[in-house]
C-alpha positions, -999 to +999 in steps of 0.1 A: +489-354-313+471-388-313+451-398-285+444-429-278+405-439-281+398-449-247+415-412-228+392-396-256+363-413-251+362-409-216+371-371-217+339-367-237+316-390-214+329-370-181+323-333-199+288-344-206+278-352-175+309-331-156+279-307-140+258-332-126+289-358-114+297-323-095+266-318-071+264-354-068+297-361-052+304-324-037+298-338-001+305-377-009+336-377+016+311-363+048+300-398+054+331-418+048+354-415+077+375-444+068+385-424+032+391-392+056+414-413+078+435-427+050+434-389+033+446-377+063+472-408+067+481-399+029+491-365+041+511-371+067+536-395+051+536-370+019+548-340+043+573-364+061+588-372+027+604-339+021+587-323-004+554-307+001+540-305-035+514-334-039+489-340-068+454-352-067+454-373-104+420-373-119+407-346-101+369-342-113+356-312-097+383-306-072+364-314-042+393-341-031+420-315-039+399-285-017+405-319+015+443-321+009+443-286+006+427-281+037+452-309+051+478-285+051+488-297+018+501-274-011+481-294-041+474-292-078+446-313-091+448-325-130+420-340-148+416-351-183+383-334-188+381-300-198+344-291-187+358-309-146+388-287-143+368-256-156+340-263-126+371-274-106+389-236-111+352-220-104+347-239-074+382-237-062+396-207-077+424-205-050+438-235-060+457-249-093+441-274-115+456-283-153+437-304-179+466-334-187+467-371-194+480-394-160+503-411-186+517-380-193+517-356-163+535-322-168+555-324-136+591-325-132+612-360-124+605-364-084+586-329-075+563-344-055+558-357-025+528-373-030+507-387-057+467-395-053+445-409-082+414-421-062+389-434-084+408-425-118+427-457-127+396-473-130+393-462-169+423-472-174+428-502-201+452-527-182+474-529-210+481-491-205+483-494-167+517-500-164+528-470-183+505-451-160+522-465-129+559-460-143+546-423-148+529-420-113+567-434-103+584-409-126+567-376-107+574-386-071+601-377-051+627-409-034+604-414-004+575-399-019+539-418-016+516-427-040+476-436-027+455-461-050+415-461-049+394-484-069+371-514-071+382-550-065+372-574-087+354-608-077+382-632-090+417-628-080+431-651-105+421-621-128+442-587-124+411-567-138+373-571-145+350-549-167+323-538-151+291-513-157+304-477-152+272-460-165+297-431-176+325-446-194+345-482-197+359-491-167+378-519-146+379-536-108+414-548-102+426-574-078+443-557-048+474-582-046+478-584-087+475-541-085+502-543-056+523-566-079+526-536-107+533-512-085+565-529-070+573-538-107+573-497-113+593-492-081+566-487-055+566-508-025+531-513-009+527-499+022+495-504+037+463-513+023+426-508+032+394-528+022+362-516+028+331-538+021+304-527+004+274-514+027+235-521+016+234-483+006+265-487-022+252-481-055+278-508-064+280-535-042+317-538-046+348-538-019+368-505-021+403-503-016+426-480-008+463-490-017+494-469-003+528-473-021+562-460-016+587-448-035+623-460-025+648-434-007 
């Protein structure tokens, strides 16, 4: 199988530093109750579509996963690097996680009810986006939501906009142009959320969360 550069390279820049990304972000969501209200907002509208199974895309260490699960949810995480999902499974050994690629995810046509890739889209190259998104679109169930988190960029009139990552190559995206390519695969937007950047940020960025549906 040939992989392409970028999914390899990142694979190998998140096992190398898998251990310490892990005790660095175990307790990241304690002091973000706007992320715990959308979470919990995710998991609502993912029970309400029908089918229970949702997925946490680009799952690290599983510590997002271990939230859902602990939502009520019944979730698998799936994570591109080998050395996360191994500390994932230790951490979280009641739980499921699979190594896989997001543009190729081993689920069935519309098994879940709910998709998150929080933080994972970011490494993705924009040209490979929207096979990403058609894939995300692919694995969700009529009805079934999908929840976007990432980095705005600073210019709209750009959909995306390298920035330092320190780990691997990664991209800001503008909210409205990222809404556009969802409804282009089939996934209406929702609701959106916009947080803006506090003087503790590492990166003084906005964050956004994006919600999408899936038609019924």
């Amino acid at each position: 199988m040939i992989e392409h550069d970028a999914l390899g390279f990142t694979r190998e820049a998140y096992d190398a530093v898998a251990s310490q990304y892990a005790q660095l972000f175990a307790d990241s969501l304690r002091d973000e109750p706007l992320d715990r209200a959308f979470l919990s907002a995710f998991a609502e509208v993912s029970r309400a579509s029908g089918s229970g199974r949702v997925a946490d895309l680009g799952c690290g260490p599983g510590y997002v996963t271990s939230y859902l699960h602990g939502l009520g949810l019944e979730v698998s995480g799936v994570d591109a690097s080998p050395e996360m999902i191994r500390l994932a499974r230790q951490a979280y050994p009641g739980l499921r996680f699979d190594e896989g690629s997001m543009a190729a995810l081993h689920y069935r046509d519309g098994e879940l009810g709910g998709a998150l890739s929080r933080w994972s889209i970011i490494h993705t190259p924009p040209e490979e986006l929207p096979a990403v998104l058609a894939e995300f679109h692919r694995v969700l169930a009529p009805g079934g939501h999908l929840l976007l988190g990432f980095w705005a960029n600073d210019d709209p009139s750009h959909p995306a906009q390298v920035f330092d990552h320190k780990v691997a190559p990664a991209y800001r995206w503008s909210p409205d142009r990222l809404a556009a390519m969802l409804l282009e695969a089939g996934l209406a937007e929702v609701a959106r959320m916009v947080r803006e950047p506090r003087p503790t940020d590492q990166r003084q960025f906005q964050s956004v969360h994006l919600l999408a549906r899936k038609a019924a």
